[in-house]
C-alpha positions in Angstrom: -9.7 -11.0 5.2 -5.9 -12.0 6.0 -3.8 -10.1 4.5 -0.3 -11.6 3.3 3.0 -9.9 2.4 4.9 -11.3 -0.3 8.9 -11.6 0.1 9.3 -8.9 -2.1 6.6 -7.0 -0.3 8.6 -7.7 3.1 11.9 -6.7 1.5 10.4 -3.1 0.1 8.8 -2.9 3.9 12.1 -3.1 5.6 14.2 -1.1 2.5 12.1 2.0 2.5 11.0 1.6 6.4 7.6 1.4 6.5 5.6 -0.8 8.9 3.0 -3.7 8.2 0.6 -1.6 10.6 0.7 1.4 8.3 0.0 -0.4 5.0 -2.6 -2.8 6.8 -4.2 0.4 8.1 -3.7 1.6 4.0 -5.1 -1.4 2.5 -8.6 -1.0 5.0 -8.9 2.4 5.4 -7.7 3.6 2.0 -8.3 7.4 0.8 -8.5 6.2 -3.1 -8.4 2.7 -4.8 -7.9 1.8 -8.3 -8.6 -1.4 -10.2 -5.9 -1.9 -12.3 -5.8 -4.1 -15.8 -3.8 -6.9 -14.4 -6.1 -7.3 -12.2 -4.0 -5.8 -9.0 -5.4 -3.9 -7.1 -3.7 -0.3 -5.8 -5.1 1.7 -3.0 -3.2 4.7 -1.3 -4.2 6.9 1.9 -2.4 10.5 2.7 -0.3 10.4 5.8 1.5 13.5 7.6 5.3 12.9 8.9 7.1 15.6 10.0 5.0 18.3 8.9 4.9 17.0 5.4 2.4 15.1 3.5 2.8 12.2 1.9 1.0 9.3 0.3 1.5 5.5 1.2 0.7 2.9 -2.2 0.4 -0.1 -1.7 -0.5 -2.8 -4.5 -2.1 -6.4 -3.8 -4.0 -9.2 -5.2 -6.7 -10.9 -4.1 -5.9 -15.0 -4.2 -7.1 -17.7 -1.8 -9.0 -16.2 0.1 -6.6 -13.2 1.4 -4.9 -10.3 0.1 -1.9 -11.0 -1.0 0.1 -7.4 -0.7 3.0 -7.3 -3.6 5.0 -3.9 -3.3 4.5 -0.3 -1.3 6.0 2.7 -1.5 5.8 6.5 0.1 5.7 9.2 -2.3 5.2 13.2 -1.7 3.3 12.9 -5.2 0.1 13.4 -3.7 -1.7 14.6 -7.1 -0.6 11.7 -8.8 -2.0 9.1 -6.4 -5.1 10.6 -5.0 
């Protein structure tokens, strides 16, 4: 399935410098997902940088056909994700 970034999803890629290969490789290889009510999906996958671990989100929704990612972040919140 194509996956699509959203302008705001493209914006939040280059603010907090993370790369489309990273939350590609989140969205298919994903260590938790979660159906949300809106209908979004959010799926997040631990990651080590630097020693430390951390946890890449990313949130998408599933229209035409593709996956249309809307926002991602990196958090060291690792019990609250996963």
């Amino acid at each position: 399935m194509e996956i699509y970034f959203t302008g705001h999803a493209r914006y939040q890629l280059k603010e907090r410098n993370i790369s489309q290969v990273e939350v590609e490789r989140t969205v298919r290889r994903s260590d938790k997902i979660l159906k949300q009510s809106s209908g979004r999906i959010r799926v997040a996958r631990r990651f080590k940088k630097q020693r430390k671990v951390y946890v890449l989100v990313a949130v998408y929704e599933i229209r035409k056909s593709r996956m249309e990612i809307i926002t991602t972040f990196v958090t060291s919140k690792i019990k609250k994700y996963l």
